[in-house]
N, C-alpha and C positions, 0 to 999 in steps of 0.2 A: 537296773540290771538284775536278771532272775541270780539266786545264789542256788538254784539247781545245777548238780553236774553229772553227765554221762556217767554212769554206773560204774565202778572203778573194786567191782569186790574181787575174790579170788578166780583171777583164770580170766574173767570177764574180756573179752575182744574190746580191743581201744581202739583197732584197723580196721575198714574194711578188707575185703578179698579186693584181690588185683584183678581178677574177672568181672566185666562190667564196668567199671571204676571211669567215671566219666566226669569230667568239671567243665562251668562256662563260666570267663571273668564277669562280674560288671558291666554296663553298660546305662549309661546316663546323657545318650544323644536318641534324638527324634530326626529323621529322614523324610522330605518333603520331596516328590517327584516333583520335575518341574517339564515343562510341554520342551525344551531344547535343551541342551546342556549338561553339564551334572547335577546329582539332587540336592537341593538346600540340606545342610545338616547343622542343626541347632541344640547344644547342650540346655538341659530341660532338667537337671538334678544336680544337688553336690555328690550323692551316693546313690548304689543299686545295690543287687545283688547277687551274690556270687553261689551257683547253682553248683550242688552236686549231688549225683542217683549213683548209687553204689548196694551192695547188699556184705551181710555181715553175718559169719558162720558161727553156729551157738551148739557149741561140739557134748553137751549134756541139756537134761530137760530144767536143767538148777538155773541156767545162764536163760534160756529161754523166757522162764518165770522172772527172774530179774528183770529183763527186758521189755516185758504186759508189763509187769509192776511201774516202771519209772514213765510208759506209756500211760498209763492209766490216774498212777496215780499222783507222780511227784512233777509233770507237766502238764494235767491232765489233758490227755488227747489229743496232743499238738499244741494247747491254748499259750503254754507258757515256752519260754526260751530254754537256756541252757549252755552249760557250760562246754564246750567239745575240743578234741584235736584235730587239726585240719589233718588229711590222711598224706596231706602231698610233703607240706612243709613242718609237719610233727609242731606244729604254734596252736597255743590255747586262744579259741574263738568261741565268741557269745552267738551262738544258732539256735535255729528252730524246725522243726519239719514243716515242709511245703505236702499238705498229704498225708493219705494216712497209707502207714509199711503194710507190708504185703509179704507174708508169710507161708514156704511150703518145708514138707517134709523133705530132708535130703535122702533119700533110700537106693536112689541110684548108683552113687559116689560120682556124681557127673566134674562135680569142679575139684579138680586136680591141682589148681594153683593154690599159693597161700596169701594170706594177710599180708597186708602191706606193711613193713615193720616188723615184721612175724619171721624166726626161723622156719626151716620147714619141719613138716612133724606129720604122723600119720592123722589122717579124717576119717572119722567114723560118721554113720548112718545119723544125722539128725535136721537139723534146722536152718534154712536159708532164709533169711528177713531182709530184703530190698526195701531199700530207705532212700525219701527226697529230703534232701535238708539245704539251707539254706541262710548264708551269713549276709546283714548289711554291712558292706562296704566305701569308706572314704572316697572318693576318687577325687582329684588333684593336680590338674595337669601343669607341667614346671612350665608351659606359656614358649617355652626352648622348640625352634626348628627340630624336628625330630630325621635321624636318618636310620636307614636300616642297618643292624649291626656289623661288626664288620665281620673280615675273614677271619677265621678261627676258634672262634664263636655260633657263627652258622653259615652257609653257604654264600658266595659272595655274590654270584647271580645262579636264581632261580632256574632248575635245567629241566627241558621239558622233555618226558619221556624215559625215563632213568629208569632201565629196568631192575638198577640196583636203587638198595635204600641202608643209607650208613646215618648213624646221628649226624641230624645237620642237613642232610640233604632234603631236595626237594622229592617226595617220590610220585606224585601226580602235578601232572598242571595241566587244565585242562577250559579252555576259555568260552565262557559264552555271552555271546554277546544279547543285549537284554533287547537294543534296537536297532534297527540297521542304520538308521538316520547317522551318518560322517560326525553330525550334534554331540551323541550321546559315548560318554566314555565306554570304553570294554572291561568288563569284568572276570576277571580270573580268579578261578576256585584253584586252592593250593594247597597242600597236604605238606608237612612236616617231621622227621621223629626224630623227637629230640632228649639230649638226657636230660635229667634232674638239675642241673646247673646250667644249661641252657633253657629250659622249659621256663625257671625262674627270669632268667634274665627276658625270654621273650614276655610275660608275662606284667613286667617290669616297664617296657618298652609299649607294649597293648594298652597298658591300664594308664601308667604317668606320661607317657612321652605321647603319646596317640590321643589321650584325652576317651578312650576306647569308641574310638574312630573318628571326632570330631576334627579333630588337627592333621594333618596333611604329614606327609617324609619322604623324602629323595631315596631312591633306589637306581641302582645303576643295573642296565640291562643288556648282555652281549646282544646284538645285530642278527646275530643267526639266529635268535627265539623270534622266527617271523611270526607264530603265534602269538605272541604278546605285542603285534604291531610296528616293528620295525623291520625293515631292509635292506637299508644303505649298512657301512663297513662303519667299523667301530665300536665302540660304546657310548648308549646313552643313558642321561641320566633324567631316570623320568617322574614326575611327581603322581604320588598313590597316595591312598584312602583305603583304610577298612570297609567294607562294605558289611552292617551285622557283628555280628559276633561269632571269635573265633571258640572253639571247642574242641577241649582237652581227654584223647581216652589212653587207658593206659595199653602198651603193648609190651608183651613180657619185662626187662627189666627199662623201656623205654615209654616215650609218650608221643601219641602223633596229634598234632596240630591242624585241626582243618579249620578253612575258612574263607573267605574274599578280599579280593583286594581290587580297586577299581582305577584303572588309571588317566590318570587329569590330564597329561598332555606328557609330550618326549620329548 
């Protein structure tokens, strides 16, 4: 383990900005199409890695220099790791850049928002440094039938077409089907925004409980969502799969969720 850490001198940004600010969990399954039915999916790692592109405001030319400097010299170039704060859950994690940061001048004052973690405070004319960085991740899945959370926590069934969006709610669903073949499951893309305490717990559920899509979980579907494949009256309860990987961006003090979910049978 590198004993370099994130630059921590006076003033120094320990947040990214909330514009931008994009995360993907983990993922340690491989997906095998198959000629009928749904696709093999076979766990291939104990860990992956957990992606995040964000950029970081360096509001004097002092911060900036720090920044070349721990670049250049105390990892050099990316080669080494590094001590950091994850920006979501404020926890110290051992990362590295995926890439090399990309730097312009801020002269326009275009981004208005603040740091994540950050009061708000006037922005002056300087530096925007968009950064990939990227932690290894455990992944562990408790081997437990997984079910989708319940009501309270996030929506109980998935509502398609909601011209509102409240945390929790679904605010897109929109399903495309990959084959026509009766064979092959339907896949639904699905948007999410959720807050911080749910984001966690969805999160929780994606990476432990899902095996980050390997392992299967019941979701109950009202009747009326005849885009998600039923018809008849009632509720059913239908067995889903991750399909990929879902992906986290921020949206002012929320987080939206996108990603797939593929359904195995009702």
């Amino acid at each position: 383990m590198s004993g370099v850490i994130w630059p921590v001198g006076e003033d120094f940004p320990q947040y990214p900005l909330r514009v931008g600010y994009r995360e993907a969990p983990p993922s340690v399954v491989e997906r095998i199409q198959m000629d009928t039915g749904p696709d093999k999916v076979a766990v291939v790692a104990t860990a992956g890695w957990r992606q995040f592109n964000c950029s970081y405001y360096f509001d004097t030319q002092g911060q900036q220099n720090t920044f070349q400097d721990f670049w250049i010299n105390d990892i050099r170039c990316g080669q080494d790791s590094f001590t950091w704060t994850h920006p979501r859950t404020g926890l110290s994690t051992q990362a590295e850049f995926d890439g090399y940061p990309k730097t312009v001048n801020d002269t326009t004052r275009f981004y208005v928002t603040y740091p994540m973690g950050f009061p708000a405070g006037n922005i002056s004319d300087t530096w925007i440094t968009t950064v990939s960085i990227r932690h290894l991740e455990t992944v562990a899945p408790t081997g437990v039938p997984a079910t989708w959370p319940l009501a309270g926590l996030f929506p109980q069934y998935p509502r398609h077409g909601t011209s509102m969006s409240y945390p929790g709610d679904v605010i897109t669903s929109d399903v495309r089907q990959r084959q026509r073949s009766i064979a092959r499951p339907v896949v639904n893309a699905f948007s999410l925004v959720l807050t911080d305490v749910q984001l966690s717990a969805f999160d929780t559920f994606f990476v432990t409980e899902c095996g980050t899509g390997a392992e299967t979980f019941a979701l109950d579907i009202p009747s009326q969502q005849f885009e998600w494949g039923y018809r008849s009256s009632g509720v059913h309860s239908a067995k889903c799969r991750f399909v990929g990987t879902p992906v986290y961006e921020e949206v002012s003090t929320h987080y939206r969720v996108s990603g797939n979910i593929e359904w195995l049978q009702g």
